[in-house]
N, C-alpha and C positions, 0 to 999 in steps of 0.2 A: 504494500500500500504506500503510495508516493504521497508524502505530504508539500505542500504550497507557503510558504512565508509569508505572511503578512505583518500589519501593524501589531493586532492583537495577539498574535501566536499562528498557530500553526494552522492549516484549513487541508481537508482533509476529501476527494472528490468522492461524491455520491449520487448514484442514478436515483430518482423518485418518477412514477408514474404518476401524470396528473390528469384530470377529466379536463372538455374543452372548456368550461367554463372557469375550472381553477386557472389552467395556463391561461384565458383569456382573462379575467380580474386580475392576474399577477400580472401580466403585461401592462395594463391601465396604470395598475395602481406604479408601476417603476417608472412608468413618463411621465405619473402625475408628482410621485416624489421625486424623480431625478435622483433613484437609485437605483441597482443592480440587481434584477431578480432576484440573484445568488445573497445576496444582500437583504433583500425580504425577507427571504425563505431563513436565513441565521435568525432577525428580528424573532420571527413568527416562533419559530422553537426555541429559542431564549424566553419567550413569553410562556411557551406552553408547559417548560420546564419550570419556570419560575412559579406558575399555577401550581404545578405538583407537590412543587416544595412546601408551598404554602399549605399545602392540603394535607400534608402527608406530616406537617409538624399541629397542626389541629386537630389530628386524629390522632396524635400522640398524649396530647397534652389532654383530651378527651378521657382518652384509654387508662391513664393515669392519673385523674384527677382520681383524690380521696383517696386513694391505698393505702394514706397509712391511718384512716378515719378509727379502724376497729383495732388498732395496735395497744396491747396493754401494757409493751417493756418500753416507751417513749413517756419521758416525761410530761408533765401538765407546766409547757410553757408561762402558761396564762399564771397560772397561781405564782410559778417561780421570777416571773416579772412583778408579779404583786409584791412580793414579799421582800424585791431588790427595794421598792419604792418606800418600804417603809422605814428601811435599814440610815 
């Protein structure tokens, strides 16, 4: 696999099959931006990646919320904050 130099790192070439209406909206939209297909198509999966991330740290933090709710060997912060406050 030959990789490409650029500004940002390395780029890497790939075939994608597109319907006529993809490759015809990504044509518009490259003369309308006055950027590179190949340059779209990074935007578009930098975005769709970034969706995931987001996604995949919100089902984490879901998944994880309250596990340590029924724990009986953790102390009772709340009280041993009370008890700093009065010292």
């Amino acid at each position: 696999m030959s990789a490409k130099k650029g500004e940002t790192g390395d780029f890497f070439f790939t075939q994608i099959y597109l319907t006529d209406q993809q490759r015809n909206e990504l044509a518009l939209l490259s003369e309308i931006q006055g950027k590179k297909q190949s340059e779209l198509v990074r935007e578009a999966i930098d975005l769709l990646i970034e969706q995931a991330s987001q996604e995949r740290r919100k089902k984490i933090l879901s998944e994880t919320a309250g596990i340590w709710k029924d724990r009986s060997d953790i102390p009772d912060f709340e009280q041993m904050r009370s008890e700093w406050d009065r010292e």
